[in-house]
C-alpha positions as CSV (number, residue, x, y, z in Angstrom):
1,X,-19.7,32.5,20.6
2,X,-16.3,33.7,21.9
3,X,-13.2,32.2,20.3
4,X,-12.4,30.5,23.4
5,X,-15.8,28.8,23.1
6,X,-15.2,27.7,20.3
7,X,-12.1,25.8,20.4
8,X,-12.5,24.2,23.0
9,X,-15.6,22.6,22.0
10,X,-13.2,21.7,18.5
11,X,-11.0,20.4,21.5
12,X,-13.8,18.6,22.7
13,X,-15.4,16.8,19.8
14,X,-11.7,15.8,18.4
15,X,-11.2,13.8,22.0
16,X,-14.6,11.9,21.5
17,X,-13.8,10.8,18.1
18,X,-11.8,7.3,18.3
19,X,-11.4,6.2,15.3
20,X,-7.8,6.4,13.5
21,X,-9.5,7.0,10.1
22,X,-12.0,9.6,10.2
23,X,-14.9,10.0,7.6
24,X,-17.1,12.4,7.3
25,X,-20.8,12.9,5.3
26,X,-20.8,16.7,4.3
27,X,-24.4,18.8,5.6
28,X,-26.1,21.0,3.3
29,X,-25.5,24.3,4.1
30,X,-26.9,27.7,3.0
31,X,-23.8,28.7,1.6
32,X,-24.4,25.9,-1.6
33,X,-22.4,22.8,0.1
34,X,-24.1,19.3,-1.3
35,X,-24.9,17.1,1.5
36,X,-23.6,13.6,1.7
37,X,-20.5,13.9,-0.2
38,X,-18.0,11.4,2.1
39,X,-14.4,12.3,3.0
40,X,-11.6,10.7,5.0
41,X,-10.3,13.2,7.0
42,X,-8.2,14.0,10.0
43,X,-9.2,14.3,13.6
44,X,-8.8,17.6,13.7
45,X,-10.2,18.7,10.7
46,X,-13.2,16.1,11.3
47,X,-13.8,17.7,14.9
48,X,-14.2,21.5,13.0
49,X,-16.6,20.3,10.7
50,X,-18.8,19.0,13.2
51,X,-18.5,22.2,15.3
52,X,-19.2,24.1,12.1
53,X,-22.5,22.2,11.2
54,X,-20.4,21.6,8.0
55,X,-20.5,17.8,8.6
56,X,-21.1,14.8,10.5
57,X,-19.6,11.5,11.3
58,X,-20.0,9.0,8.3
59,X,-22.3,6.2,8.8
60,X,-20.6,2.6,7.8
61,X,-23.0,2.2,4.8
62,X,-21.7,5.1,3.6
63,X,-18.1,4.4,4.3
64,X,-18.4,0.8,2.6
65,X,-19.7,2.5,-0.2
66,X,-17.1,5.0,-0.7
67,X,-14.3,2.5,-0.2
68,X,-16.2,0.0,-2.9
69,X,-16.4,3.3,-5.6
70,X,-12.3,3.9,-4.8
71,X,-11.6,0.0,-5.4
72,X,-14.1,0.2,-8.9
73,X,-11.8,3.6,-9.7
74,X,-8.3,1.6,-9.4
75,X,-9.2,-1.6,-11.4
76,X,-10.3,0.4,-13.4
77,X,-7.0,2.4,-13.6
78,X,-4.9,-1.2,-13.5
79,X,-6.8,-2.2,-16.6
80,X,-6.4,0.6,-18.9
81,X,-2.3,0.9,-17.5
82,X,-2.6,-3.0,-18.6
83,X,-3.8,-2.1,-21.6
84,X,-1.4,0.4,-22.8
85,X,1.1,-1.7,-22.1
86,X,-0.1,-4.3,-24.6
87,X,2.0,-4.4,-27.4
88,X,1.1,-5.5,-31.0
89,X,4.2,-6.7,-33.3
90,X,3.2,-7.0,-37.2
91,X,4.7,-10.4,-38.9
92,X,4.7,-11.2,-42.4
93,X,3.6,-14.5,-43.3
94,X,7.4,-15.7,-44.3
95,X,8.5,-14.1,-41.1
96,X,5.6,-16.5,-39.3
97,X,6.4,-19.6,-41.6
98,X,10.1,-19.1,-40.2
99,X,8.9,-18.9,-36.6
100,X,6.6,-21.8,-36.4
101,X,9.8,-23.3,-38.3
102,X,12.3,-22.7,-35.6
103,X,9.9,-23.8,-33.0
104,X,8.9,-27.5,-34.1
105,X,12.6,-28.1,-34.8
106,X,13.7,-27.3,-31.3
107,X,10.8,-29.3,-30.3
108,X,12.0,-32.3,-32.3
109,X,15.5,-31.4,-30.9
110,X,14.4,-31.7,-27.5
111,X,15.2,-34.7,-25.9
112,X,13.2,-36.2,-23.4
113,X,13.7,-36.6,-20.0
114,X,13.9,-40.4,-19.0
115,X,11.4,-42.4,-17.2
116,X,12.3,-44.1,-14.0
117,X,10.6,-47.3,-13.8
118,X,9.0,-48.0,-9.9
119,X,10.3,-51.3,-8.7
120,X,8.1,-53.8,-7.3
């Protein structure tokens, strides 16, 4: 195939893919590529995949399923950044005795708010 050939079928392929978001589902090739690994790619780099028999379009199982595995992979990462934020303080007991202190005298000290009273 002449290099001519071959970029304008690149050309070709990129103009028949719609989609904003491209993924693609790798092919297993004889140089040792693993098939079925999914990517978001561009147009562009989509189209010379395709042309190269190095990939093909993802299917939207596949898609769904590498979307849910990214959304598992950042709770995940929220809940261990929540965790090391987590801070411990140690208290000694007359230290707690002085805090529960504090607190049911301001409650005590509190006044209430009044009542209105509905006319009838």
């Amino acid at each position: 195939m002449n290099l001519r050939a071959y970029f304008q079928k690149i050309r070709e392929v990129e103009k028949e893919i719609l989609q904003d978001v491209v993924y693609v589902a790798s092919l297993a090739g004889d140089d040792g590529g693993l098939a079925g690994i999914v990517a978001q790619v561009t147009r562009a780099i989509a189209a010379k995949l395709i042309v190269d028999q190095k990939a093909r379009l993802a299917t939207d199982g596949e898609v769904e399923a590498l979307l849910e595995k990214h959304e598992i992979a950042r709770r995940k990462a929220m809940d261990e950044q929540a965790a090391q934020r987590l801070q411990v303080a140690i208290v000694s007991d007359t230290q707690l005795e002085a805090m529960r202190s504090a607190s049911s005298s301001a409650k005590k000290n509190a006044t209430p708010a009044p009542v209105e009273k509905k006319k009838d």
